[in-house]
C-alpha positions in Angstrom: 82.7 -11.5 -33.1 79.2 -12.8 -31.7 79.2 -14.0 -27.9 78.9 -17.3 -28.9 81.9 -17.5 -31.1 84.0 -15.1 -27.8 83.0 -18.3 -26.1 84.0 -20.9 -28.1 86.8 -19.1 -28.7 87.5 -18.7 -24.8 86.6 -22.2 -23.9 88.9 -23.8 -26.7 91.8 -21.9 -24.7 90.8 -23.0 -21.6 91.0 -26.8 -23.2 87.9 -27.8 -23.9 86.7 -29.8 -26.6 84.7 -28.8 -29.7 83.7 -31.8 -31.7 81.4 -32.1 -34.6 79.5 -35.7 -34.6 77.9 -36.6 -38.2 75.6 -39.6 -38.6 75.1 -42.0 -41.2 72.6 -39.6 -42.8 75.3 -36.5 -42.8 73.3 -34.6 -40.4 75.8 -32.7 -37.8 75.6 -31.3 -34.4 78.7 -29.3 -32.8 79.0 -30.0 -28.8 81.8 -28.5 -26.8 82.8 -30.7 -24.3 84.0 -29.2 -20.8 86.8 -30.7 -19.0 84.9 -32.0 -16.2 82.1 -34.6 -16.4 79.3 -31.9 -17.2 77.6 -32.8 -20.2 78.1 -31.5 -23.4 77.7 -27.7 -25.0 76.1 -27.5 -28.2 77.6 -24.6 -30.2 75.5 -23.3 -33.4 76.8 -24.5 -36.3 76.9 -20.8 -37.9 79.5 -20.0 -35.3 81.6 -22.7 -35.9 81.2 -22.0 -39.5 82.2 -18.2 -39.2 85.3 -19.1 -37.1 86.4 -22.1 -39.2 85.9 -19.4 -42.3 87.9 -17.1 -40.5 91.0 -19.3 -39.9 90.6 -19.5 -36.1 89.8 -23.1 -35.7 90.3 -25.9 -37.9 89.4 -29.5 -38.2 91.4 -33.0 -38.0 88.4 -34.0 -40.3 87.5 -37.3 -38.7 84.6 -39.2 -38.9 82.6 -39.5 -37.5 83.4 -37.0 -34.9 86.1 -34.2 -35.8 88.0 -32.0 -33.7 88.4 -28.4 -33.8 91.4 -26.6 -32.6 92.8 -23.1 -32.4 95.1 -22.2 -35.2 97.5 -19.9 -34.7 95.1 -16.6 -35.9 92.7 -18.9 -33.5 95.5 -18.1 -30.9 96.0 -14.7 -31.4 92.8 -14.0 -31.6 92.2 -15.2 -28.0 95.4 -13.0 -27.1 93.1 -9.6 -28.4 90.6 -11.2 -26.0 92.8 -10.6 -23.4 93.9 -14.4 -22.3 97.8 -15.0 -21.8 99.6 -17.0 -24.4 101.5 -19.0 -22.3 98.3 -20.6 -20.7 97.1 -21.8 -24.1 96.7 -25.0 -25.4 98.0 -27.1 -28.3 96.9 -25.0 -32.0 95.8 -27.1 -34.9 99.9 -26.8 -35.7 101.4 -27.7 -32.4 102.7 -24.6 -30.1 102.1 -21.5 -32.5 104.6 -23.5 -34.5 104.6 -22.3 -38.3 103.4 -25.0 -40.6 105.8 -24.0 -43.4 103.4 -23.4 -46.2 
């Protein structure tokens, strides 16, 4: 895992936003929003792309602007990181909730 996916990773658990704004013309840009009013992240979108291939985030595949969220490998993936559970945020499921597929 590259730093800037450790981080993304991280900063999804602490509840910050990772969104993925497309224009008209299909280009994308990945921000990460922080809690407070500090301005926007943005994230590479090769590291999006390698967690999102790896199961650890996931999309609500809006437009223009979709959400990424931890999914439940996203959550224990944070765990091996060393971040408690319990502190976590909502997964892409709900609460580490199994989707029944």
């Amino acid at each position: 895992m590259t730093p800037t996916q450790r981080h993304v990773l991280l900063s999804l658990a602490a509840g910050w936003t990772l969104k993925v704004h497309r224009t008209l013309d299909g280009d994308k840009q990945y921000l990460l929003h922080p809690l407070d009013d500090a301005p926007a992240r943005d994230v590479s979108p090769g590291a999006v792309e390698a967690l999102r291939s790896e199961g650890l985030v996931d999309s609500n595949k809006k437009f223009p602007a979709a959400t990424y969220l931890l999914t439940d490998k996203g959550r224990e993936a944070v765990v091996a990181l060393g971040e408690d559970a319990g502190d976590l945020p909502l997964t892409a499921w709900g609460w580490g909730e199994e989707t029944g597929d």
